[in-house]
mmCIF file of the C-alpha atoms, coordinates in Angstrom:
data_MODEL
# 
_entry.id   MODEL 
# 
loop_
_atom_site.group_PDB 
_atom_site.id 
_atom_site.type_symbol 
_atom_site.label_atom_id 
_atom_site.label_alt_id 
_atom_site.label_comp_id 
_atom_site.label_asym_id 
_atom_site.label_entity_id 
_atom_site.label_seq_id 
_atom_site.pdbx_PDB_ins_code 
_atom_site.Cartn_x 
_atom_site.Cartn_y 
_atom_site.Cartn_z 
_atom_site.occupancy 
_atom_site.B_iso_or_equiv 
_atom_site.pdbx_formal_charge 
_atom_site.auth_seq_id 
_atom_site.auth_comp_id 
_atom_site.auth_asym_id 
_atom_site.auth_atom_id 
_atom_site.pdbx_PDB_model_num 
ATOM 1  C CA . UNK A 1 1  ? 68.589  78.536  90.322  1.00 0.00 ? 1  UNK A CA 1 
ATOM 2  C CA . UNK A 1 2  ? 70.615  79.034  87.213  1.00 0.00 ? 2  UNK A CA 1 
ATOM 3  C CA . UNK A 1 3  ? 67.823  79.584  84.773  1.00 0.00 ? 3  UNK A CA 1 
ATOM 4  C CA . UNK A 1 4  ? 66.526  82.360  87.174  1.00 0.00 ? 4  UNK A CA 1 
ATOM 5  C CA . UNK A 1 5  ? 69.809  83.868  86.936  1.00 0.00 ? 5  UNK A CA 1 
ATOM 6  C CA . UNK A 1 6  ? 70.229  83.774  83.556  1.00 0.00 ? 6  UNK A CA 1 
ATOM 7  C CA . UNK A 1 7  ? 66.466  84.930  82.980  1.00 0.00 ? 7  UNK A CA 1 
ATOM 8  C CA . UNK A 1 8  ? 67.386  88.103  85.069  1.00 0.00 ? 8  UNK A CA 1 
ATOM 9  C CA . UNK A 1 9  ? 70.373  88.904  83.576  1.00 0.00 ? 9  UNK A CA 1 
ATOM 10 C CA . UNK A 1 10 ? 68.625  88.522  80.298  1.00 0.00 ? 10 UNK A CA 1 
ATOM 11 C CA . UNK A 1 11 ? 66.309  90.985  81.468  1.00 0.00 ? 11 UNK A CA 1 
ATOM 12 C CA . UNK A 1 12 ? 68.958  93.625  82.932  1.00 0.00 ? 12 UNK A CA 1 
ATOM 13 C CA . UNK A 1 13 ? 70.377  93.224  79.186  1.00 0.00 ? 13 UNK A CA 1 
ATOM 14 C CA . UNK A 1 14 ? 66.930  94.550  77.687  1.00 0.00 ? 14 UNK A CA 1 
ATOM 15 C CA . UNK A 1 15 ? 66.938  96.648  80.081  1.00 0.00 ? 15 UNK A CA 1 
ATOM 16 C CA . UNK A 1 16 ? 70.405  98.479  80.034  1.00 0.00 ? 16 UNK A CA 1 
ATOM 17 C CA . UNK A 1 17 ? 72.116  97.057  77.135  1.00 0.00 ? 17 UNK A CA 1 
ATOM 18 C CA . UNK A 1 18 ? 75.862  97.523  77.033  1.00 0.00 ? 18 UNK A CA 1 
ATOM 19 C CA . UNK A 1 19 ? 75.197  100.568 79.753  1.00 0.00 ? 19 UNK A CA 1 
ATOM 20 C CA . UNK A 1 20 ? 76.311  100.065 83.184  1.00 0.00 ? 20 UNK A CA 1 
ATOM 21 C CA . UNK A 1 21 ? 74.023  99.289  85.915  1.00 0.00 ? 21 UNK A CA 1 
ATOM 22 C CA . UNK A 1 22 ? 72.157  102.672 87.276  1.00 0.00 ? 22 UNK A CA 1 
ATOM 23 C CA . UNK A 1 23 ? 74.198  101.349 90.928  1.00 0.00 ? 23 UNK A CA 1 
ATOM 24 C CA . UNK A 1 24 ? 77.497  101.877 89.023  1.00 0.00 ? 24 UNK A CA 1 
ATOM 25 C CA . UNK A 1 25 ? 76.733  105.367 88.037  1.00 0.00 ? 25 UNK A CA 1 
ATOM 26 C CA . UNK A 1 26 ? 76.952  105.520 84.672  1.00 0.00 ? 26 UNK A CA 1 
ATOM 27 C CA . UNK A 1 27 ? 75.474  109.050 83.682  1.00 0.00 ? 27 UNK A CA 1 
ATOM 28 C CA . UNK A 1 28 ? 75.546  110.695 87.109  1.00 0.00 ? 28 UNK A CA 1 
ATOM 29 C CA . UNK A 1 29 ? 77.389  114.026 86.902  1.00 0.00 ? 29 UNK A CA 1 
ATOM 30 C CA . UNK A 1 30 ? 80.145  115.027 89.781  1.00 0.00 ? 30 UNK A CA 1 
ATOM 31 C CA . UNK A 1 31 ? 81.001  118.798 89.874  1.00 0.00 ? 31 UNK A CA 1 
ATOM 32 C CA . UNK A 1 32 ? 84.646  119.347 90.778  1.00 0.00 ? 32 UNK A CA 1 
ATOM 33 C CA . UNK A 1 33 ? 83.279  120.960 94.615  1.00 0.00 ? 33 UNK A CA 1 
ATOM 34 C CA . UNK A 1 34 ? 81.937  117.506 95.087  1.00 0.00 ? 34 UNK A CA 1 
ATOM 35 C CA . UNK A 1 35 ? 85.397  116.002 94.214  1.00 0.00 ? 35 UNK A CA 1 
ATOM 36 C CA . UNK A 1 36 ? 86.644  118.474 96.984  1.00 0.00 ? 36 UNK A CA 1 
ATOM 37 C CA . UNK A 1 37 ? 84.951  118.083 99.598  1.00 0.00 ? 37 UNK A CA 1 
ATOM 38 C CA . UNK A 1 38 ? 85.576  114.761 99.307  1.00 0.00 ? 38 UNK A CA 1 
ATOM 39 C CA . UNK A 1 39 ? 89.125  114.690 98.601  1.00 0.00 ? 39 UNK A CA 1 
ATOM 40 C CA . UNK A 1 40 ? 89.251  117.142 102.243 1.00 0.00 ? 40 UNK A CA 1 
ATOM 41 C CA . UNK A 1 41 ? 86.996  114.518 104.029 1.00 0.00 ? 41 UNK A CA 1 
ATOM 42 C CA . UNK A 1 42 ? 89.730  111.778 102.910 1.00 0.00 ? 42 UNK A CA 1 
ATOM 43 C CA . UNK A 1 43 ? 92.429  113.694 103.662 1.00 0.00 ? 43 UNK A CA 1 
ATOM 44 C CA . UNK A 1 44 ? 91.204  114.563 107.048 1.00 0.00 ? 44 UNK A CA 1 
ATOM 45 C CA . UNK A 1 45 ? 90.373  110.933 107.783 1.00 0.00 ? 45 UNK A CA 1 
ATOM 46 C CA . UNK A 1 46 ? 94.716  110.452 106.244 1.00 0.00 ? 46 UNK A CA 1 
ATOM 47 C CA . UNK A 1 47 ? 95.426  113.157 109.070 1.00 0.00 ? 47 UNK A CA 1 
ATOM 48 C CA . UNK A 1 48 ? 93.374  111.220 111.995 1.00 0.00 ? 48 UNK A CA 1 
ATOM 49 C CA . UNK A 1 49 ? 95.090  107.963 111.047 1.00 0.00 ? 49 UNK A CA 1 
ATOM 50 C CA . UNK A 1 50 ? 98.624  109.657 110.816 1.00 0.00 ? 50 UNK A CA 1 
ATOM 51 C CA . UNK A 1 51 ? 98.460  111.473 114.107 1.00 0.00 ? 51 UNK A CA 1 
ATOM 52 C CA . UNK A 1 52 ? 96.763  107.637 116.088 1.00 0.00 ? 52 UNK A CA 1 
ATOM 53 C CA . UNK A 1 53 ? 100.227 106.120 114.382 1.00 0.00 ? 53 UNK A CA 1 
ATOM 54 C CA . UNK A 1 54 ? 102.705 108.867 115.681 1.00 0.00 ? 54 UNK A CA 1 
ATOM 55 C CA . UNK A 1 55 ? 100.687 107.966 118.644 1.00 0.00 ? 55 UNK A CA 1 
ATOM 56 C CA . UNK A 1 56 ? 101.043 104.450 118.623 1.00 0.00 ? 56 UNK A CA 1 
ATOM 57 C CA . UNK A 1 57 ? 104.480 104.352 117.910 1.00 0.00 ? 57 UNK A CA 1 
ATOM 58 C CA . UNK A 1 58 ? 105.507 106.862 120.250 1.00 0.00 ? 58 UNK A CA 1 
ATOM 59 C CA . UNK A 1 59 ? 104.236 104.513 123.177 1.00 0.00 ? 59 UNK A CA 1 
ATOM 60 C CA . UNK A 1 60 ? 105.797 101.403 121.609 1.00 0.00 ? 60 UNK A CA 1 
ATOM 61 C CA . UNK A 1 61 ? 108.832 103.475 122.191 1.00 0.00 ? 61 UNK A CA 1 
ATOM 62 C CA . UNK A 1 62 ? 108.498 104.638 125.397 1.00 0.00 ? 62 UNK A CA 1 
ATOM 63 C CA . UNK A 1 63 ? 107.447 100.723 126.476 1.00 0.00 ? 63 UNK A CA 1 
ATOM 64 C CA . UNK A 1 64 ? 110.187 99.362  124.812 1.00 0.00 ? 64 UNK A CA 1 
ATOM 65 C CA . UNK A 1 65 ? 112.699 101.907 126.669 1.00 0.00 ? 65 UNK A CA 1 
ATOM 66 C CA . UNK A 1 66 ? 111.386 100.586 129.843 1.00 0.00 ? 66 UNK A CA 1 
ATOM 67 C CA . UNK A 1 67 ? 111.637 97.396  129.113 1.00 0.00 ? 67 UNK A CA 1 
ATOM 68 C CA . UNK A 1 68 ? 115.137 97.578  128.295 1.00 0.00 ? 68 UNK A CA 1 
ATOM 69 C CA . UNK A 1 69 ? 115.880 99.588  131.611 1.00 0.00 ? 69 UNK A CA 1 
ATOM 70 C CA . UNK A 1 70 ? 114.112 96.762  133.591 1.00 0.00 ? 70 UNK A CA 1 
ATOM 71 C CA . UNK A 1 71 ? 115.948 94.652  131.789 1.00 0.00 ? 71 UNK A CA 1 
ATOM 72 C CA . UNK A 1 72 ? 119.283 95.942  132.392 1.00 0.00 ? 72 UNK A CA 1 
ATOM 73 C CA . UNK A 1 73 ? 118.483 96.396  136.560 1.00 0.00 ? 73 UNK A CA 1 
ATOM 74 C CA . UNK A 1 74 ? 117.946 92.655  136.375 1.00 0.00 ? 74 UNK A CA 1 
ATOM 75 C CA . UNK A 1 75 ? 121.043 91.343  134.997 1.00 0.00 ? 75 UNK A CA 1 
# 
């Protein structure tokens, strides 16, 4: 198994050289409108995730308040 490794990493090397793998990119061109629209699809995805927490942790909250008001009508 490690000779058939090391035979296909010998031939990536003829291959590519000191270049990066073709999966890594190396020579692709981004335009800065790519870049955008990606940095807005992130940021969106930032805005979903910030708005689930408020969510989240306005429940916890409102649980926790009547917990402690159950609490209290116990004792």
């Amino acid at each position: 198994m490690i000779k058939e490794i090391n035979t296909i990493a010998e031939q990536e090397n003829e291959i590519y050289g000191d270049k990066d793998l073709q999966e890594l990119g190396e020579g692709a061109t981004v335009t800065s409108e790519e870049i955008k629209v990606v940095a807005q699809k992130i940021n969106d995805k930032l805005e979903v995730l910030a708005e689930n927490s408020e969510k989240k942790a306005k429940t916890v909250k409102k649980n926790r308040r009547k917990r402690r008001k159950h609490l209290r009508k116990s004792y």
